[in-house]
C-alpha positions as CSV (number, residue, x, y, z in Angstrom):
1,X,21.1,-33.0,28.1
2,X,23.6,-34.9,30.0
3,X,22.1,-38.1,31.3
4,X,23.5,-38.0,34.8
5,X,23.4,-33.7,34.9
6,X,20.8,-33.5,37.6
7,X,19.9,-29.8,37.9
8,X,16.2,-28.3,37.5
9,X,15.2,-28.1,34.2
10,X,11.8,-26.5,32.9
11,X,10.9,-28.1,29.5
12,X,7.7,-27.7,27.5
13,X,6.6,-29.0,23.9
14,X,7.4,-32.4,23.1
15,X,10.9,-33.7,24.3
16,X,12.0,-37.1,23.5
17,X,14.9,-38.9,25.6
18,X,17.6,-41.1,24.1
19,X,19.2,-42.3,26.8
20,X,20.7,-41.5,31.1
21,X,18.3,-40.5,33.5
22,X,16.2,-37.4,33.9
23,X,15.1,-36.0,37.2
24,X,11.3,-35.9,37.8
25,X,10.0,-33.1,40.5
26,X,6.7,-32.5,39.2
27,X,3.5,-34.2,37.6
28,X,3.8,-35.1,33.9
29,X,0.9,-35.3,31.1
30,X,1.4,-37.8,28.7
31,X,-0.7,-37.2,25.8
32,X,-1.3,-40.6,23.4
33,X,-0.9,-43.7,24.4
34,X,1.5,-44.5,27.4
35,X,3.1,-47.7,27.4
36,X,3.3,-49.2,31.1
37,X,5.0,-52.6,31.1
38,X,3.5,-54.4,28.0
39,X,-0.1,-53.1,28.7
40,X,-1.1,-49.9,26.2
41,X,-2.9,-46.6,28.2
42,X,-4.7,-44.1,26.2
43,X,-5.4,-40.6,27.2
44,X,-3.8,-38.6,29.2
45,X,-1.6,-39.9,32.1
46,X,-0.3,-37.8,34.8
47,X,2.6,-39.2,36.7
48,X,3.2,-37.2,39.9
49,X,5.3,-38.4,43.5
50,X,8.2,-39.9,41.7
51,X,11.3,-40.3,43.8
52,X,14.4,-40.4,41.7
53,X,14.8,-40.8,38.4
54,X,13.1,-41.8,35.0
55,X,15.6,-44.1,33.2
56,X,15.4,-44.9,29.4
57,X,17.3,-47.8,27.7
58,X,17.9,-47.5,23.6
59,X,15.5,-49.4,21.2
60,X,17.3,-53.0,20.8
61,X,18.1,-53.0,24.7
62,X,15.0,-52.7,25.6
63,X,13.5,-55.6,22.8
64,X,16.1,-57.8,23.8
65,X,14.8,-57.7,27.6
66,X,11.7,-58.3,26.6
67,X,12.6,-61.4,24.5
68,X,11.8,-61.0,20.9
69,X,15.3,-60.6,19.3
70,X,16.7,-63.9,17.7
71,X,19.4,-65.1,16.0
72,X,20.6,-67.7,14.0
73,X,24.3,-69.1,13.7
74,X,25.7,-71.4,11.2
75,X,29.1,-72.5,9.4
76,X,30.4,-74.7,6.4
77,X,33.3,-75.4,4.0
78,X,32.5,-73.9,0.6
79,X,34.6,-74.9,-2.8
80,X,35.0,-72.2,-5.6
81,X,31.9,-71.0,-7.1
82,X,29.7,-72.6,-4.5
83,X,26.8,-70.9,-2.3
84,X,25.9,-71.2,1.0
85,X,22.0,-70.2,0.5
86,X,19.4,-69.5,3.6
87,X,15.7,-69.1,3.3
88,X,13.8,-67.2,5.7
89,X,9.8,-67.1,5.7
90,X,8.4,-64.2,7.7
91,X,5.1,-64.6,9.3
92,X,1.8,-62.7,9.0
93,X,2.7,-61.1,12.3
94,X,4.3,-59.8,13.9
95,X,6.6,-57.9,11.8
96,X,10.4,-58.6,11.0
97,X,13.2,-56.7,11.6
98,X,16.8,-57.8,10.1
99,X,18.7,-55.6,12.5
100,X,22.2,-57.4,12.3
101,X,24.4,-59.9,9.7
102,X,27.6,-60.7,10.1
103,X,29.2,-63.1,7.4
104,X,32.7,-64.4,7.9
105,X,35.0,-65.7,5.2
106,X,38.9,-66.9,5.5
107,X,39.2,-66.1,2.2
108,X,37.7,-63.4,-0.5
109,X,36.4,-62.3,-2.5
110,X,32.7,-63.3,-1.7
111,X,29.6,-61.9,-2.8
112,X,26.7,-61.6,-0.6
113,X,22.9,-61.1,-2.3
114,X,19.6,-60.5,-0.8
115,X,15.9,-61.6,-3.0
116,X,12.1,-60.9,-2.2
117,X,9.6,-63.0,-3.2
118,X,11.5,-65.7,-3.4
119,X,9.6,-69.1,-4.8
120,X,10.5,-72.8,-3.6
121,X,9.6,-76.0,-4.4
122,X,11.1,-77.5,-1.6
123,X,12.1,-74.7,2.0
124,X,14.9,-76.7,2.5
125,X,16.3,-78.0,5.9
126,X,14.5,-76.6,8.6
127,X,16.6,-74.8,11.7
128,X,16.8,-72.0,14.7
129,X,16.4,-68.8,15.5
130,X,17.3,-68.9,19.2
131,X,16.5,-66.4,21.5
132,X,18.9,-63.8,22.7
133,X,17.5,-64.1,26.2
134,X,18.5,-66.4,27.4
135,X,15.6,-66.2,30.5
136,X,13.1,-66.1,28.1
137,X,11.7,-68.8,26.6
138,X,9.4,-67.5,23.6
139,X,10.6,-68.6,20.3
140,X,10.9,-66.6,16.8
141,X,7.7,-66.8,14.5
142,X,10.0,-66.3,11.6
143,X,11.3,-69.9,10.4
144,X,14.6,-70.0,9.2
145,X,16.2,-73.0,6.7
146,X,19.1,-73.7,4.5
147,X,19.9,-75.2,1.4
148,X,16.2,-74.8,-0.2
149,X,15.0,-76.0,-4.2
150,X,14.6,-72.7,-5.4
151,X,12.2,-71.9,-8.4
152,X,12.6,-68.1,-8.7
153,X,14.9,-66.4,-6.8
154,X,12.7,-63.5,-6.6
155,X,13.5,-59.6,-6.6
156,X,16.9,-58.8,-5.8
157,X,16.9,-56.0,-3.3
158,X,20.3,-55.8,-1.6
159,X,24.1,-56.6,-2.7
160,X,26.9,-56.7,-0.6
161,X,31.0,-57.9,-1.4
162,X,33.4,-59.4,1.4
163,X,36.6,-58.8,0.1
164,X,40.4,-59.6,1.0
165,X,41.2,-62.2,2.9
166,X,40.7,-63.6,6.5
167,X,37.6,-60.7,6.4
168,X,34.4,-60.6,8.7
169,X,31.9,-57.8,7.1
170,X,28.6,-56.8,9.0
171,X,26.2,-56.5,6.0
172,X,23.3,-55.1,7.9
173,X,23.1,-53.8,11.6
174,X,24.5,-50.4,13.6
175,X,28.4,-51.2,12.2
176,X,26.6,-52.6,8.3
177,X,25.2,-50.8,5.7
178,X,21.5,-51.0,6.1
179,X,18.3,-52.2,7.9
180,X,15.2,-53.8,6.7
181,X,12.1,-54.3,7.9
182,X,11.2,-57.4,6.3
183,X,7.5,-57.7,3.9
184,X,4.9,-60.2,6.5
185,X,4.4,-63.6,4.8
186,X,7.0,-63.5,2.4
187,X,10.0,-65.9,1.7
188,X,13.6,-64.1,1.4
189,X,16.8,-65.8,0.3
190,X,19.7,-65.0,1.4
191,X,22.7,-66.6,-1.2
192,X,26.5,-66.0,-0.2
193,X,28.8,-67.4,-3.3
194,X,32.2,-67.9,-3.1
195,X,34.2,-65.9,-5.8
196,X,37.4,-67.1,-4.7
197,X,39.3,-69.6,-7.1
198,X,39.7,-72.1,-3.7
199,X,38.0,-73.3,-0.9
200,X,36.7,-71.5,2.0
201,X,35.1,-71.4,5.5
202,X,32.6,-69.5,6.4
203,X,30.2,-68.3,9.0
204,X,26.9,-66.5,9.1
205,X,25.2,-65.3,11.7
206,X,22.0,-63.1,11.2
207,X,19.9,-61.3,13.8
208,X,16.3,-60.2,13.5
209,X,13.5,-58.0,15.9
210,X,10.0,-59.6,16.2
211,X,7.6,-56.8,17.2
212,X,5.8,-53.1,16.5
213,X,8.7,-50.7,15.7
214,X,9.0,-48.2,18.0
């Protein structure tokens, strides 16, 4: 349906909306549980005299008005054969989303790996996940450091290569290869190596989703 096509429509069974707007002219019954604002309504709800139009926004939109995407930005010179290594620790709750992240190299090729269950002995140098709201002042559960004393890098569960030169590669996200949603109380490390035979820069930025999938 075209979002801003504003004819009658009659629609029965279950109809889910993506995006635009859709007219409403008569009662609805929502059967479940209705979410109004951030308070949960069970049953059935009917929602009747509504001028105008219902409006929907798309998944990450609408998390990152509410406040609970983060990201974390960072940057360094690397010489051949050297990794730039991250840790993230995911809480009990709520649960982790890596939606987007980018890496950025001025030179390739550079390999990118992803590990679960990684052990430390020491997390490393603690930093930020800052929020992408920038009205909203709640701050990421997930804790995010670099350059940790690993034991056992843990389960290797994703591989990605930046090649060429001067190259930016989204490794997860809507323009990457893949989404996770991320195991609760588990450590993940993220090591990015430089194949290259000389120096590089690079820069990493990763974004995650705090919060009950939709």
């Amino acid at each position: 349906m075209n979002g801003h096509d504003r004819r009658p429509r009659s629609i029965s069974g279950q109809v889910g909306i993506t995006g635009g707007e859709v007219a409403v002219t008569e009662p609805i019954d929502v059967l479940g549980t209705f979410w109004q604002a951030t308070q949960p309504v069970s049953g059935t709800v009917a929602v009747s005299a509504v001028a105008g139009y219902v409006s929907t926004t798309t998944y990450d939109l609408g998390e990152l008005a509410a406040g609970t995407t983060f990201v974390h930005t960072s940057g360094t010179t690397l010489a051949s054969a050297a990794s730039y290594v991250h840790l993230l620790v995911t809480p009990a709750s709520p649960s982790v989303q890596v939606a987007d992240f980018l890496l950025s190299v001025d030179s390739g090729p550079f390999g990118v790996f992803l590990y679960e269950d990684t052990v430390t002995s020491n997390d490393g140098t603690a930093t930020t996940f800052r929020n992408q709201n920038r009205t909203n002042v709640a701050a990421a559960s997930t804790a995010v450091y670099h350059t940790p004393t690993v034991s056992s890098d843990g389960t290797e569960i994703f591989y990605a290569m930046v090649p060429g030169t001067n190259a930016a590669s989204s490794i997860f996200g809507p323009t990457g290869s893949i989404r996770l949603v991320l195991k609760p109380s588990t450590k993940y490390l993220i090591r990015c190596t430089n194949n290259n035979s000389n120096g590089v820069s690079v820069g990493f930025a990763i974004r995650i989703i705090e919060g009950s999938l939709p």
